[in-house]
Structures are given as C-alpha cells and as structure tokens.
C-alpha positions in Angstrom: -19.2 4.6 4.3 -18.2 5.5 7.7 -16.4 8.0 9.1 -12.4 7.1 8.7 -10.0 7.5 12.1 -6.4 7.6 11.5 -3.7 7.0 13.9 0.4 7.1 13.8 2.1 4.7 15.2 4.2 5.5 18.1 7.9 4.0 19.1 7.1 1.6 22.0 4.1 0.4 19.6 6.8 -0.7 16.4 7.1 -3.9 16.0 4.0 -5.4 16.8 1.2 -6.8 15.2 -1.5 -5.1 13.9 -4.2 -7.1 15.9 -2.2 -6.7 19.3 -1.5 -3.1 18.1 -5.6 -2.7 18.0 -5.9 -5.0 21.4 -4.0 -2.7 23.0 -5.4 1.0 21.9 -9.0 0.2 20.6 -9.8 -3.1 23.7 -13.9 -2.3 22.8 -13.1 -3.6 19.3 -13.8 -7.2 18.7 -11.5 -9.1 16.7 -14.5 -10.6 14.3 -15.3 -6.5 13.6 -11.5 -6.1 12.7 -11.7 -9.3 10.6 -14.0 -7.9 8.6 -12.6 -4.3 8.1 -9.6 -6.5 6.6 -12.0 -8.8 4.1 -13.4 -5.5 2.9 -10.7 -3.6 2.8 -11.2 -0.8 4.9 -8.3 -1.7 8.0 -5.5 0.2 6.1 -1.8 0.9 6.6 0.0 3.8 5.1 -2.9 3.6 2.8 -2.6 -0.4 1.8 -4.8 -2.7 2.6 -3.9 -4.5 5.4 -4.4 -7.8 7.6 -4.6 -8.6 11.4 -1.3 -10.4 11.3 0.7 -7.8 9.5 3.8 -6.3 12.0 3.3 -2.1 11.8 6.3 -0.3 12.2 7.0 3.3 14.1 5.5 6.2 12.2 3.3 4.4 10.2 -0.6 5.6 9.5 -3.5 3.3 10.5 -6.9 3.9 9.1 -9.9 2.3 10.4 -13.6 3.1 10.0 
C-alpha cells in the first residue's frame, strides 16, 4: 500500500465538504482518483472511512494515500 499523508483540519476549512476541502488543498488531485480512495477505503476521517460528500469539521484528521 502507499505511503499514508495526514492532515488536520484548520478553522476557516470547518464546515465544508470533503471533496471541496480536497479541491481546495490538493487541486492536482482528480476527483475520479478521490472516488476511488473512497470505494476502497483508504480516504479516511479521524480514522473512518469516509466519502466525498461527507462535511469535515475543524480539528479533524484526514488520511489519504
């Protein structure tokens, strides 16, 4: 498996949705490769699995490959 990143989520970021959360921080990630982090499981959220359309909250850990 690849190498996991993990990010917290900041303040001005709460709120939002996960997919605009990556649009905004990661914009060389394509939403079909983030589509199929979340089918296999690896796109995680304080260590849940996680979807595009799920809204991340301030302080919050996001794992990606």
């Amino acid at each position: 498996m690849a190498d996991m990143r993990s990010f917290m989520v900041t303040e001005e970021d709460g709120g939002i949705r996960l997919d605009r959360w990556l649009k905004r921080n990661m914009p060389d990630v394509s939403f079909n490769l983030v589509s199929r982090w979340a089918r296999t499981g690896q796109l995680r959220v304080d260590g849940k699995r996680a979807t595009p359309g799920d809204r991340i909250e301030a302080g919050q850990s996001i794992r990606l490959p």
